[in-house]
VOPA-574003 format. One line per 5 residues: number of its first residue (from 1); for each residue y, z negated, x negated of C-alpha. Coordinates in Angstrom, 1 decimal. Example, Ala and Ser with C-alpha at 12.3 -4.5 7.8 and 13.67 -1.06 7.14 Angstrom:
! residues 2
1> -4.5,-7.8,-12.3 ~ -1.1,-7.1,-13.7
***
This chain:
! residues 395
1> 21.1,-1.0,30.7 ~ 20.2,1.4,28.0 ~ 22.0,4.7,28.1 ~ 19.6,8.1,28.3 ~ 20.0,9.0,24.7
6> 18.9,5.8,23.3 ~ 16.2,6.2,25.8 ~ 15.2,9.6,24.6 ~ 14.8,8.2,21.4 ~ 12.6,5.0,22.0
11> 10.5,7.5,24.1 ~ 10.4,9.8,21.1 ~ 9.3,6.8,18.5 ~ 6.7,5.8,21.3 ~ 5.4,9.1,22.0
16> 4.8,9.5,18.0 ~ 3.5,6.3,17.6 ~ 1.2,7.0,20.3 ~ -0.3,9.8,18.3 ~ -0.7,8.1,15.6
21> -2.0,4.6,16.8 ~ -4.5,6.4,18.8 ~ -6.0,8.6,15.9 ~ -8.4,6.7,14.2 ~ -8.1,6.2,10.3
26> -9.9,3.2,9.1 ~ -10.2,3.3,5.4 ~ -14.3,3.5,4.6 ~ -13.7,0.8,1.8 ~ -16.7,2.4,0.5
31> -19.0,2.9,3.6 ~ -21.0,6.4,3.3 ~ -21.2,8.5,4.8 ~ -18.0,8.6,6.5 ~ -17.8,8.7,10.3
36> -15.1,7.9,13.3 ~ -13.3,5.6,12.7 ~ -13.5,5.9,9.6 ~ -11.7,8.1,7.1 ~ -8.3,9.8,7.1
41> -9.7,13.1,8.2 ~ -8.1,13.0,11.7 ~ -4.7,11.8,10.6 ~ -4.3,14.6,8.0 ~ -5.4,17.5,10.8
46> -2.7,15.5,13.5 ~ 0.0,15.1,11.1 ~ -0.3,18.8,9.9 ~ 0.2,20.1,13.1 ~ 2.8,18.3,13.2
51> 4.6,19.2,10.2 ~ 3.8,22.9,10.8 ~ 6.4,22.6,14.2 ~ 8.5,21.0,12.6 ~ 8.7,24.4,10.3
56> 6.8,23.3,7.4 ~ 4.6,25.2,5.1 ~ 1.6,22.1,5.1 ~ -0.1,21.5,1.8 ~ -3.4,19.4,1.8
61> -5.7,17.8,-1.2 ~ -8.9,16.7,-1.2 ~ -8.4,13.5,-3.0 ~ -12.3,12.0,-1.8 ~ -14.8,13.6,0.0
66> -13.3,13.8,3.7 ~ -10.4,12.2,2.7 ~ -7.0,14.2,2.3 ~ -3.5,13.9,0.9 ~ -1.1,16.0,3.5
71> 2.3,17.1,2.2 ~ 5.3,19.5,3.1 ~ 8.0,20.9,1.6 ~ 11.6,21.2,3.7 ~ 14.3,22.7,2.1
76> 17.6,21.1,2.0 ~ 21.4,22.6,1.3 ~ 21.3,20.9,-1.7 ~ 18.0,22.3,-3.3 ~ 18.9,21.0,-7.2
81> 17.5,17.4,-5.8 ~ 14.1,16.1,-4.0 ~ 13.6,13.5,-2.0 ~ 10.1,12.5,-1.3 ~ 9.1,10.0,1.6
86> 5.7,9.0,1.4 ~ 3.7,7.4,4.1 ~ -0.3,6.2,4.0 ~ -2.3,7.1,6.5 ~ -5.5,5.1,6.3
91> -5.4,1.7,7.9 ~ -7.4,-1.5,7.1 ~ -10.6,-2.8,9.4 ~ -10.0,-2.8,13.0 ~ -13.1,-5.3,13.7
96> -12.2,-8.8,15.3 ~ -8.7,-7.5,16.8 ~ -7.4,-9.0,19.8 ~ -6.5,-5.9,21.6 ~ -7.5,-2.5,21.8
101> -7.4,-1.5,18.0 ~ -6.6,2.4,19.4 ~ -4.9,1.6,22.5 ~ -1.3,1.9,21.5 ~ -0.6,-0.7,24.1
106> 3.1,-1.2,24.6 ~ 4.3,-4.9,26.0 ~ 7.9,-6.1,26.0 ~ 9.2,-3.2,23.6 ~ 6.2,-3.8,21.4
111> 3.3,-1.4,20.3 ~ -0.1,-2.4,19.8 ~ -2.9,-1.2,17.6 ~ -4.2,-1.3,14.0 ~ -2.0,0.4,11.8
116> 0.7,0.1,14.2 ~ 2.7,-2.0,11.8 ~ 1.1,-0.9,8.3 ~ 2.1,1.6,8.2 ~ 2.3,4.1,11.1
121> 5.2,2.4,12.7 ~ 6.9,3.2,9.5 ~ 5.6,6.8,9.7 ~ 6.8,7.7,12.5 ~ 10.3,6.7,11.7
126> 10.4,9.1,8.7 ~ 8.6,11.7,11.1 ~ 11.5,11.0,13.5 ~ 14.4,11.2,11.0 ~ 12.7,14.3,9.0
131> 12.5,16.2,12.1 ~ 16.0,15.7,13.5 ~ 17.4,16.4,10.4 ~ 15.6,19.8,9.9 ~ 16.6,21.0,13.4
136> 20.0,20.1,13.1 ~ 20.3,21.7,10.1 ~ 21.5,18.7,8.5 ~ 19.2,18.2,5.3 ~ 20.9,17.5,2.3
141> 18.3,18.0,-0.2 ~ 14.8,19.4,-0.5 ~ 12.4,16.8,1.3 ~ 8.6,16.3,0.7 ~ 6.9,14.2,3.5
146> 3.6,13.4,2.1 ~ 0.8,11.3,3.9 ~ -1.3,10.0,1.4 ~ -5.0,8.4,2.0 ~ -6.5,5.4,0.2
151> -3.5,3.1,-0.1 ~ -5.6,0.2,1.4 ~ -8.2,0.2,-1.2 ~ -7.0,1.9,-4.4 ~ -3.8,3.9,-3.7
156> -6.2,6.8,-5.0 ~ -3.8,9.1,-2.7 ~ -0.3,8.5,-4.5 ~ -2.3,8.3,-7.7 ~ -3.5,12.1,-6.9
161> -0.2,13.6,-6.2 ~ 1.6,12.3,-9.0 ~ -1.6,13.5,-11.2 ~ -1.0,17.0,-10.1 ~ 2.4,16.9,-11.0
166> 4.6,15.6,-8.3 ~ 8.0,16.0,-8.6 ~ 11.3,14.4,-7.1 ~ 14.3,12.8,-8.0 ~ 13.8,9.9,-5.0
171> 10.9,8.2,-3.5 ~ 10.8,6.3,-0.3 ~ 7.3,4.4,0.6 ~ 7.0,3.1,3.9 ~ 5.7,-0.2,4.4
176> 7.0,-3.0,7.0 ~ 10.0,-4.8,5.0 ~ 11.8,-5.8,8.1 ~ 14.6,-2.9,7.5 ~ 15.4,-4.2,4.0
181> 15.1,-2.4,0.8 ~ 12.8,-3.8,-1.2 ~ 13.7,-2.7,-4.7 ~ 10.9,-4.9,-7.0 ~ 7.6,-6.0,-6.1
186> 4.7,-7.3,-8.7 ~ 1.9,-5.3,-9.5 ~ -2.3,-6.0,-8.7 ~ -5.1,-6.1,-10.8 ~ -8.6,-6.5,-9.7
191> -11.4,-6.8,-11.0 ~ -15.1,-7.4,-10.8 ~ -16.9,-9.8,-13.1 ~ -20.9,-9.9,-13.0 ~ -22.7,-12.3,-15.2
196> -26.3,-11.7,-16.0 ~ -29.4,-14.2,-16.0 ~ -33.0,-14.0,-15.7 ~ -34.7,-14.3,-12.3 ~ -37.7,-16.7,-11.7
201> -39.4,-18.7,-9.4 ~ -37.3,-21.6,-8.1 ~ -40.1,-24.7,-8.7 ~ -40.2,-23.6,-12.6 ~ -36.2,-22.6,-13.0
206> -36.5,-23.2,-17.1 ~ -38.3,-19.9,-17.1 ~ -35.2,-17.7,-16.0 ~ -31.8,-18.1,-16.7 ~ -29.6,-19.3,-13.4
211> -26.5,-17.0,-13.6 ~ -24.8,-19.2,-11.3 ~ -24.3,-22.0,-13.8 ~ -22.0,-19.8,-16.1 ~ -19.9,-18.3,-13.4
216> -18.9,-21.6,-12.2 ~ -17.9,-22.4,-15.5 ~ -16.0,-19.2,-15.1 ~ -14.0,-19.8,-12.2 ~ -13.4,-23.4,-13.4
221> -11.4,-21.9,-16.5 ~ -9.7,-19.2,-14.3 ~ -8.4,-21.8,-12.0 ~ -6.8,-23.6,-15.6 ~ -5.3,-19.8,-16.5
226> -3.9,-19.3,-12.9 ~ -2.5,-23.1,-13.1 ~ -0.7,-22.1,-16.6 ~ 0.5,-18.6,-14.9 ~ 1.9,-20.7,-11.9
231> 3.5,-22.8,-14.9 ~ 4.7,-20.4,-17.1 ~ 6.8,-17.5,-17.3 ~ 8.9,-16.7,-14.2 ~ 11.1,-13.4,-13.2
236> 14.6,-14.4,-11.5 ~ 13.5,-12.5,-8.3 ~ 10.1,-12.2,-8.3 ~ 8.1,-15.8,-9.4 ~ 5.4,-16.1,-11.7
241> 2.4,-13.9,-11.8 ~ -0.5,-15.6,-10.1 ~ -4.6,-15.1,-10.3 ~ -7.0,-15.7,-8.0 ~ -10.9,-15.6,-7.2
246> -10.9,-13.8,-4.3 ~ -15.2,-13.6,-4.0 ~ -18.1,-15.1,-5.2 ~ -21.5,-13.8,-4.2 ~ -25.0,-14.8,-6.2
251> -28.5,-14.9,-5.6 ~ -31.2,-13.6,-3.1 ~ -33.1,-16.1,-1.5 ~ -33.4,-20.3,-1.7 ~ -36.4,-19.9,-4.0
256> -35.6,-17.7,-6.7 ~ -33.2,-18.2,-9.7 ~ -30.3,-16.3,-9.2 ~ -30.7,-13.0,-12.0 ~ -26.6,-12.2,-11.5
261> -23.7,-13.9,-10.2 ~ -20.4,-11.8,-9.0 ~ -16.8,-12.9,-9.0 ~ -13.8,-10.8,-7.6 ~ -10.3,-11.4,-9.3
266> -7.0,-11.0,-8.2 ~ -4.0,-10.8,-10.5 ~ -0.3,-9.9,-9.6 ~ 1.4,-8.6,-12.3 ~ 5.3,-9.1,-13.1
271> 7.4,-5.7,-14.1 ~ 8.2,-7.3,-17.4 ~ 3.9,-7.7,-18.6 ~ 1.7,-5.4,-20.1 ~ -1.3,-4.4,-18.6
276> -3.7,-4.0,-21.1 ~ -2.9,-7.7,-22.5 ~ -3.5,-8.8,-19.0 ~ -7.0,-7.8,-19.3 ~ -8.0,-8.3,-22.5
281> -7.0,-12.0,-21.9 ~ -9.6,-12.5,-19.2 ~ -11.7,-10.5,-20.7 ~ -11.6,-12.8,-23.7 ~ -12.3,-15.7,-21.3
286> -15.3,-14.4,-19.0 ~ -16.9,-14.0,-22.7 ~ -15.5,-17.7,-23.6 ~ -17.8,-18.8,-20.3 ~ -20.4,-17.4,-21.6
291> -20.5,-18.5,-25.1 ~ -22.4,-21.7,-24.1 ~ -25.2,-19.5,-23.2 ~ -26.3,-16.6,-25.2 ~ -28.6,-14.9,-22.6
296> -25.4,-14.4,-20.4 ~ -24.6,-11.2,-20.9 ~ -21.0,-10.6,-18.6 ~ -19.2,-7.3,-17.3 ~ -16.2,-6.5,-16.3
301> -15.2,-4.0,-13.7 ~ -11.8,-3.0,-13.4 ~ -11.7,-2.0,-10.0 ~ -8.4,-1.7,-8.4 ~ -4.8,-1.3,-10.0
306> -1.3,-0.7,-8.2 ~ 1.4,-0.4,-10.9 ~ 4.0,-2.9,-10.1 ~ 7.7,-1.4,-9.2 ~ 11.2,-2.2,-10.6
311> 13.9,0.1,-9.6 ~ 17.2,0.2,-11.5 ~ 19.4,-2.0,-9.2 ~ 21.7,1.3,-9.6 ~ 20.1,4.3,-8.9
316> 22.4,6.6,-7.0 ~ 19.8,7.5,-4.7 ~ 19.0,3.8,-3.8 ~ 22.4,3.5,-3.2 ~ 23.3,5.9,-1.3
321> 20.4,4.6,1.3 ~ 21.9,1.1,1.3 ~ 24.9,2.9,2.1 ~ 22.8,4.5,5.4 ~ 21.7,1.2,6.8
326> 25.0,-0.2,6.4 ~ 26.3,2.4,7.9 ~ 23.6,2.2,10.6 ~ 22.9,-1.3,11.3 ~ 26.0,-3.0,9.9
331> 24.3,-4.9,7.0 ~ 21.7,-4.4,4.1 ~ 19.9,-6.1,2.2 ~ 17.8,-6.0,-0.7 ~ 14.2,-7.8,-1.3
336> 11.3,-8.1,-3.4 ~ 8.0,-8.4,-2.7 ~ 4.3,-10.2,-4.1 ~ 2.5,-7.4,-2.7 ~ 1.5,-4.1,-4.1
341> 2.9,0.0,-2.9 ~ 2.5,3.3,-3.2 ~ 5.8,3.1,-4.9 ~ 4.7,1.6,-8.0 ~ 2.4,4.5,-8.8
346> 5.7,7.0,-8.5 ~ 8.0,4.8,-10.4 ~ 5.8,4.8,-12.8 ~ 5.7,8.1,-13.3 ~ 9.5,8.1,-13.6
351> 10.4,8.4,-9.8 ~ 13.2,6.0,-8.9 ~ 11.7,4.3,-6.0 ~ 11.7,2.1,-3.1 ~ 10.0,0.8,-0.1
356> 11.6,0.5,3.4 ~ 10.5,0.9,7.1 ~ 10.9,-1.0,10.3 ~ 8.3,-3.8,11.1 ~ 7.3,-7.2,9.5
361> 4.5,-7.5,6.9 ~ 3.5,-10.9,9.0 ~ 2.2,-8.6,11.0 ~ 0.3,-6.3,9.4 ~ -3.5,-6.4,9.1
366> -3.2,-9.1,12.5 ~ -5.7,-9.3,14.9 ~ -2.8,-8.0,17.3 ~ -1.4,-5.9,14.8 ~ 2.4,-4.5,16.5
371> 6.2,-3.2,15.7 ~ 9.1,-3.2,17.9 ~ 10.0,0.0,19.4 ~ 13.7,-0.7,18.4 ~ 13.3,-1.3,15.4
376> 11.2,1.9,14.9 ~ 14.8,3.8,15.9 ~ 16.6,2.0,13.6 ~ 14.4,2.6,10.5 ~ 14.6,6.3,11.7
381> 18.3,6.8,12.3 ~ 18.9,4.9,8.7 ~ 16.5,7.3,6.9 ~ 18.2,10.5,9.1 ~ 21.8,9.3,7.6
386> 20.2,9.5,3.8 ~ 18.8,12.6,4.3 ~ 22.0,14.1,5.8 ~ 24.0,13.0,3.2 ~ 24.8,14.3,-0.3
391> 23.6,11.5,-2.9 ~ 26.7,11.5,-5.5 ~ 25.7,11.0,-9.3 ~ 27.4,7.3,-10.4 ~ 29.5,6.9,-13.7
***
């Protein structure tokens, strides 16, 4: 039998989570204009109510058309530092779900919804710890929370704030990693590669130029550079970097010769490669595919990239969080990760990071997307002790 405290504070994380879960904030991936559920809009006016209780002056950005970074300042006792903790608030699709994408159902300790995983469960833990920390009095150092949009489809929201000039000494994104610290993760890279033909009637083909026949030449010769990837270089921690096709869309009807053929590619990038080498290399190859034919005219879009993250193993800040869950939950543990973070984007601009938060990324994007209540608690008391307590400069 639970005692009333620890009662008090599962209803808390469920009565946040609530909030959250039930506002809306599908990222638009594109779709124009934008309307519910769509858009970040509705989390950003929540969540600066919020903030504003909780005694915070609430900044917010414009960062897309309807689409808003939120972000307050809480001072600390200890103003010479700044921790930030940074949440997104956009959500992938919540078509084809199993349950009530908005529901916030709660079954055996569980809450349902879309984003209830990834990444408001993770949200409402730093919520949880921010605000008992403020009212105690007990906040060590200055604190930015910032809710950032776009992390499903860009990270255009952490890539705003730290183009206006964020500054902190600490960074804390929230993702589900299962209450471990995940202190490296690989880096993406997308792109979108169009190859260009001549349309014409399908019964007389030789009078256009079938774009189809060069991209699959294409893919064949990505498959052979993702094969050497999986081959080649590997990081201790991390694996190789991989590539993939990830879409393939050409033509417009059975009868006519297809005038353009489009490929999507997806590359995870290791901490140790270069970026710019990474593209010129299949850059070099989509023009390799096309040599064969000289009215194949290929170009390249680079659509998407997430910088990929990897802390120093020593930061005092990082530290002094493994220290908190230790503290809290007897045991931590450090992990990497394949997928890309907000975090990448703020360690890149010299922001010792890391990602944490309650919840499993198994579960994320699910058709029955959920996190454990518990578990919510324990991600908040662990980030409560870290921002109660001093972080100590290592020799």
């Amino acid at each position: 039998m639970m005692n009333t405290k620890e009662t008090t504070t599962l209803d808390s994380a469920q009565a946040i989570l609530t909030r959250l879960v039930q506002c809306p904030s599908v990222n638009p991936a594109g779709r124009e204009p934008i309307a519910p559920p769509y858009g970040e809009g509705r989390m950003a006016a929540l969540l600066s109510e919020q903030l504003k209780d909780m005694g915070g002056e609430v900044r917010t950005d414009e960062v897309l058309p309807g689409r808003l970074n939120v972000w307050s300042r809480f001072a600390g006792r200890d103003r010479s530092r700044t921790i930030l903790l940074d949440a997104h608030s956009d959500t992938v699709s919540h078509l084809h779900m199993s349950v009530d994408p908005f529901g916030a159902e709660v079954r055996e300790g569980r809450l349902f919804g879309r984003g209830a995983c990834d990444t408001k469960g993770p949200m409402a833990a730093m919520l949880l710890a921010l605000e008992s920390a403020v009212r105690s009095g007990r906040l060590a150092h200055d604190v930015i929370f910032a809710a950032t949009c776009d992390e499903e489809n860009g990270g255009r929201g952490a890539r705003h704030l730290v183009t206006r000039g964020l500054q902190a000494d600490f960074a804390i994104s929230a993702e589900p990693t299962e209450l471990q610290l995940v202190w490296r993760h690989k880096g993406i890279q997308r792109g979108r590669i169009t190859l260009h033909g001549m349309a014409a009637h399908s019964s007389t083909p030789a009078r256009g130029h079938n774009a189809i026949y060069p991209a699959a030449r294409l893919v064949g010769q990505l498959e052979a550079m993702a094969a050497a990837l999986s081959a080649g270089k590997s990081d201790a921690e991390l694996g190789t970097a991989t590539l993939a096709v990830t879409t393939m869309h050409g033509g417009t009807a059975a009868n006519i010769i297809p005038d353009s053929c489009v490929l999507d590619v997806d590359r995870r990038v290791l901490p140790s490669e270069d970026i710019d080498a990474i593209r010129l290399a299949i850059e070099e190859l989509v023009h390799r595919a096309c040599a064969a034919d000289p009215w194949c005219t290929p170009s390249i879009d680079w659509t998407q990239h997430y910088p990929s993250l990897g802390s120093s193993p020593t930061a005092p800040a990082l530290l002094a969080l493994e220290t908190a869950l230790r503290t809290v939950t007897g045991t931590a543990q450090r992990s990497v990760a394949a997928y890309g973070t907000n975090a990448g984007f703020y360690a890149q601009a010299g922001i010792p990071s890391v990602v944490f938060g309650p919840g499993s990324i198994a579960d994320a994007h699910t058709a029955a997307e959920s996190i454990s209540l518990a578990e919510v608690v324990s991600a908040a008391k662990v980030i409560e002790q870290f921002l109660c307590t001093p972080i100590v400069d290592t020799q």
